[in-house]
N, C-alpha and C positions, 0 to 999 in steps of 0.2 A: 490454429488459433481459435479460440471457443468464444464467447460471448463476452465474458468477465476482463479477459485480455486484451478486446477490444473497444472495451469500456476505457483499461488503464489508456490504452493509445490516442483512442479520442481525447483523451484528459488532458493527456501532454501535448497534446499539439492546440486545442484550445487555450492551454494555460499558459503556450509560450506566443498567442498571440495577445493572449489578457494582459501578457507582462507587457506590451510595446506602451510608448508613452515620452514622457518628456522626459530626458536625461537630468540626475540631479548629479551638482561636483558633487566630488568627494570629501566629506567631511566628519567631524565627527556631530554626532546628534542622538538623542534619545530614540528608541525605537518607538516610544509612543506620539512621539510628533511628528511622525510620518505623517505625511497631507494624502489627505479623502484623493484618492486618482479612480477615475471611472474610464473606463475601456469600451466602446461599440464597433466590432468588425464582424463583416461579414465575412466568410473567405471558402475556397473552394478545395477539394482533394479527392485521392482516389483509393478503392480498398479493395480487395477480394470480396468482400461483404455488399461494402456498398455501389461498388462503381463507381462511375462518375459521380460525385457527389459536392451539394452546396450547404453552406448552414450562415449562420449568426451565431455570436456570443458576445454575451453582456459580462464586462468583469468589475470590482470593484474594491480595492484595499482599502483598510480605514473604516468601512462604514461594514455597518451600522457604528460602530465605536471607533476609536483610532488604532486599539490587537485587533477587530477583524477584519474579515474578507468573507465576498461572496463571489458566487461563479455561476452562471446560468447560460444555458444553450439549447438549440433546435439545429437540426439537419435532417436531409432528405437524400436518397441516392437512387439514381437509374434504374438499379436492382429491385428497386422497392424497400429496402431497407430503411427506416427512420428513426429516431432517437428525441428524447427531451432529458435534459438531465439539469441541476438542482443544486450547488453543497455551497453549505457556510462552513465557516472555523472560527472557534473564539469568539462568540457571539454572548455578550455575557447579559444573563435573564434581569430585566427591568427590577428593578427596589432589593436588586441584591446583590452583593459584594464581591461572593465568593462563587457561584453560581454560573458557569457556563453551559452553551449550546453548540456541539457539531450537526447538524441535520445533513442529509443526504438523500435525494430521491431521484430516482431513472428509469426511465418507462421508452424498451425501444422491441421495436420487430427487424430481423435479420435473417438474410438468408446465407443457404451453406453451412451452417453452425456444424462446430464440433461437439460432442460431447462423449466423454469414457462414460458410458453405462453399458448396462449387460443389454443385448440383443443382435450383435453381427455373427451372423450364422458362420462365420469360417472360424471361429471359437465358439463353439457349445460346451467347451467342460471347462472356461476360465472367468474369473471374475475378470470384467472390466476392472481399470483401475490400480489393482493389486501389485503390490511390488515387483514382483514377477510376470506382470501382464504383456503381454507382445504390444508393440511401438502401434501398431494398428486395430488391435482391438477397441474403435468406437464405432459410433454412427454420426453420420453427418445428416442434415434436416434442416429446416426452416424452423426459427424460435424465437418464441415471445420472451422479456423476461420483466417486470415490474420489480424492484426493489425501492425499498425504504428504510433507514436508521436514522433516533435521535438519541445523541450521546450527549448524556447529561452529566458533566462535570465537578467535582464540587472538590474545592481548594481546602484541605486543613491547614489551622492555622501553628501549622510547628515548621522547622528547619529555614527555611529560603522564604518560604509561603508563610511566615509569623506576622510581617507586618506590611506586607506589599503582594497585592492581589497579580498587576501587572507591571512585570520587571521593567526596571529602567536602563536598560542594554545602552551603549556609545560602540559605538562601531567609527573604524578608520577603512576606506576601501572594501567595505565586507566583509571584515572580521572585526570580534567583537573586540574592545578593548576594556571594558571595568563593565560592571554587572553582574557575575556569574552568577548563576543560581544553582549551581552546584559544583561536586568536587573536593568540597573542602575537607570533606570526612565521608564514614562510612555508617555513619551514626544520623537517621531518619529524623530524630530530632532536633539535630544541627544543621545540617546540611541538606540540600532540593527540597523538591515540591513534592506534597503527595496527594492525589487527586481518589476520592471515590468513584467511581462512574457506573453509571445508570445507563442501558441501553436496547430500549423495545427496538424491535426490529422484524421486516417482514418480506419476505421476499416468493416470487412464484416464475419459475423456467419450465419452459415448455421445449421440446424439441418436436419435430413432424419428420421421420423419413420415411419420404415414399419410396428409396431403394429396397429394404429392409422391413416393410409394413411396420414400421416399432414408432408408437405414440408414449415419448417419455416424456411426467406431469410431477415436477417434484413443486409444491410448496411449503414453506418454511413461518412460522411467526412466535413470537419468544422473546425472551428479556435475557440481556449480557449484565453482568455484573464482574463487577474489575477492581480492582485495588492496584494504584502505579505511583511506584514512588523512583520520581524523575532525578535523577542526580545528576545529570549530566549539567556543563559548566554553560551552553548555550544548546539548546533543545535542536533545533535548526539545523547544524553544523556543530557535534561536538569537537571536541579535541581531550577532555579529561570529564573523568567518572564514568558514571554508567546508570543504568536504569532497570528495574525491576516490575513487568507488570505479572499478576497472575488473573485469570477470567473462569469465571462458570459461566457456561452458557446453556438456558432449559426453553424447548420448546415442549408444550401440556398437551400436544396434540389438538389443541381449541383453536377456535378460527378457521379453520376450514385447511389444517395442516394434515399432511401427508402422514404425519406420526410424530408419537414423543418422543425425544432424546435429551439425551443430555452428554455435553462435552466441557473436560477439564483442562486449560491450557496456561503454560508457562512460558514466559521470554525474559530473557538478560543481555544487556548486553554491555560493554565495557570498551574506555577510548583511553591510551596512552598516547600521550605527545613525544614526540621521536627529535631528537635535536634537531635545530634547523641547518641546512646548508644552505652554500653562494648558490643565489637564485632561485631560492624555495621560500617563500613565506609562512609553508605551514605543512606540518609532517603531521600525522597521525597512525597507528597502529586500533584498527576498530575491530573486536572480535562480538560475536553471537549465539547464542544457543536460544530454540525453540521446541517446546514439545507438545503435544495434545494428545488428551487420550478420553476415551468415550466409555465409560463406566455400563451404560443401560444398551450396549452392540452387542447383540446376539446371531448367530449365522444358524440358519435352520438347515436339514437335513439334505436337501436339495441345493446349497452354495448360498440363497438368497438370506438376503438380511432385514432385518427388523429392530427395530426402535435403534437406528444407527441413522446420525446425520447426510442431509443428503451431501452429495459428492463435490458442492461447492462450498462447504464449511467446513468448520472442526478437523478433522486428521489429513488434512488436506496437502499436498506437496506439488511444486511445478506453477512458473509463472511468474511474477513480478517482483517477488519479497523473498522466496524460498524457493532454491533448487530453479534460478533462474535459465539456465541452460533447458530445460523438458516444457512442454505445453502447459497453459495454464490448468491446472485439476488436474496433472497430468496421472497422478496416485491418490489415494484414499482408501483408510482404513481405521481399523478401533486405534489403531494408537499411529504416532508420526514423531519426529524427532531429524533437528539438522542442524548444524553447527556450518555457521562460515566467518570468513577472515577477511575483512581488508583493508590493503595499504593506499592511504588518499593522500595524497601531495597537492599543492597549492604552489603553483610558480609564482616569482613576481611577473613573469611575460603576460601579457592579454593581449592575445590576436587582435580582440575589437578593437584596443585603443587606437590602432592603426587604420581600422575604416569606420568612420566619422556618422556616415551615411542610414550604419545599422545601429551604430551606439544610439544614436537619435531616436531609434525603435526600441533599442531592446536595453540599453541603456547596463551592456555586462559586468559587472565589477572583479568576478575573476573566473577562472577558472580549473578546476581540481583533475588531477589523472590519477585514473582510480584501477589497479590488481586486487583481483580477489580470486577465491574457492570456495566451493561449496561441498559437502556432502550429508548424507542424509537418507532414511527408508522411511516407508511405510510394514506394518507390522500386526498381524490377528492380536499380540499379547504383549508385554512387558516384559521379555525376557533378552537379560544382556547376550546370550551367545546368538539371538536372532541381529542381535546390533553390531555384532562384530563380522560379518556377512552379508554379500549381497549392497553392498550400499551403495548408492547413486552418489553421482560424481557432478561438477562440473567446474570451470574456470573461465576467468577471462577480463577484457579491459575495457574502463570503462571512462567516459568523459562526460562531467557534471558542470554547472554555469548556475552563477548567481545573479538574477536578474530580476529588477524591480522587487527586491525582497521573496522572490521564489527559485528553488531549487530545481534545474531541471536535469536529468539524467537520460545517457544512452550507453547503454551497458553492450558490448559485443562477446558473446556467450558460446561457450564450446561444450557438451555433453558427446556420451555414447550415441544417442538420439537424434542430433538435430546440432546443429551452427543458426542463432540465431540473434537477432538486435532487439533488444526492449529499451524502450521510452519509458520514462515516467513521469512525476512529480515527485520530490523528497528522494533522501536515504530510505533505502529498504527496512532496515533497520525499526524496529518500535512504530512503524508505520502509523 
């Protein structure tokens, strides 16, 4: 597990204590008259990373506005490990209509890190990383990592997004019933939202292994640029349409970056609703496809690379969103591509309604069982016969919960590689 994966895990286990609170019935109600709920728990756990370990986190739905939410935390662990981390959603910019703010900022030091980069001497003539890289070719160390992103969002006024900024969803039990903002067609200017987004971004990972004498120093800073046009019928939880974003991403080498690059990336994805059956509320059919490919990756004479992203970004596969079954970074290269499927059900049953004690906390409104597959490579070039070869695999099942308006998942994940469980927040999916 490397730094990044630890990050998602911390997430979800903060965010499924941010979600505890007062149980509301079930009713139906606008989503934006959700009531301001603030959250302060302290709580304790334990990590490979960190040890024994304690933290605090403040959560807060509704505010600043009645679409956002924010989420702020500290912890500390035995090991010496520490962490602060930072994120809003939906925070929409003062004197403007259309105007949204994601920020996101994390600043932690950990020990034992993983990272695939080139320097464990029992491969000298492989690239870390690479599709073909041996399940062991990293280094482990001690690592600092500072990230920061703000994604700035900006509403066009065509399709869904022509005369309402924020949707007026009604929901029964947790799913939506009248609102959609999308689905209705496949035509941009009738149908979803489409957002531009703006997104500086900056980030610096250090690894230290003293097995291996290898000091790896990547940092990264640069501006995303996106064009997403959201079809899907409730963003949250689809069940019909789909969604389209494409991104450039260019770091100028300024700022005190490692090097310039530049990475092109594409995601689609798409939800059919499947008849319902006795004792199912809600069938879906979710499929995906993801590519990225890096224009300015050159490989010198010697295997090393230049003006190529570093190995936490861009052609990147393995982890929470893509190719869940392999270590987070677990590949990287000039280009990547992966495709997965899957089938989410929704019973009427909920375990919680039957104990009283945790609905009080966590307040569950349903619960999804989720089959899916993945497959996917990483790749030096753009060429289909490298695609129809060699491709990583993975499968497996997964159980998702809707509570106090967040999504939280655990996926149990089968690969060649590794059996393994990820946590999250949200669908993988358009993450």
């Amino acid at each position: 597990m490397g730094i990044s994966s630890l990050y998602s895990l911390l997430l979800s286990v903060l965010c499924t204590w941010a979600i505890a609170g007062t149980v509301e019935e079930p009713q139906v109600v606008p989503a934006s008259a959700d009531a301001d709920r603030a959250v302060n728990v302290p709580f304790a756990f334990y990590s490979e990373f960190f040890g024994a370990a304690a933290g605090y986190v403040t959560f807060r739905s509704g505010y600043p506005q009645p679409q956002a939410r924010v989420l702020g935390t500290v912890m500390v662990g035995s090991k010496g490990s520490v962490m602060g981390f930072f994120m809003g959603r939906d925070i929409r910019m003062p004197g403007t209509e259309r105007l949204f703010l994601d920020p996101w900022v994390s600043l932690g030091n950990f020990a034992d890190n993983r990272a695939y980069v080139d320097g464990n001497p029992a491969y000298p003539k492989e690239r870390s990383g690479s599709n073909d890289s041996h399940p062991d070719n990293y280094i482990t160390g001690n690592g600092q990592d500072l990230f920061t992103q703000l994604r700035f969002k900006y509403l066009l006024p065509i399709g869904h997004g022509r005369d309402l900024a924020v949707s007026p969803y009604r929901f029964v039990d947790g799913l939506p019933v009248s609102g959609a903002t999308g689905g209705d067609s496949w035509n941009p200017l009738e149908s979803g939202k489409t957002f531009l987004e703006l997104q500086p971004f900056y980030r610096s990972l250090r690894v230290t292994s003293s097995e291996v004498d290898i000091h790896s120093s990547r940092r990264t800073s640069g501006l995303d640029g996106s064009i997403f046009w959201d079809n899907r019928d409730y963003p949250d939880n689809p069940s019909n349409g789909g969604s389209i974003r494409t991104r450039v991403s260019r770091d100028w080498g300024a700022a005190g970056s490692s090097g310039s690059w530049t990475v092109v990336e594409g995601e689609a994805d798409w939800y059919h609703p499947l008849a319902q059956s006795a004792g199912i509320r809600q069938q879906v059919l979710a499929l995906d496809f993801w590519t990225a490919y890096s224009p300015t990756w050159e490989t010198n004479p010697d295997g090393t690379v230049r003006h190529g992203p570093p190995g936490y970004t861009g052609a990147t596969l393995g982890g929470l969103w893509r190719l869940r079954g392999y270590p987070t970074e677990r590949f990287s290269d000039k280009t990547a591509a992966s495709a997965a499927a899957e089938f989410r059900a929704i019973p009427e049953w909920n375990p919680f309604e039957g104990l009283p004690w945790i609905q009080r906390r966590l307040g569950v409104q349903w619960i999804q069982l989720v089959a899916f597959v993945e497959a996917g490579r990483v790749a030096p070039a753009w060429q289909f016969m490298q695609w129809s070869s060699a491709l990583k695999w993975d499968a497996g099942l997964g159980v998702r919960f809707l509570a106090k308006g967040l999504i939280a998942r655990i996926d149990f994940v089968r690969s060649p590689e590794q059996t393994a469980v990820q946590m999250m927040v949200g669908h993988p999916f358009q993450f």
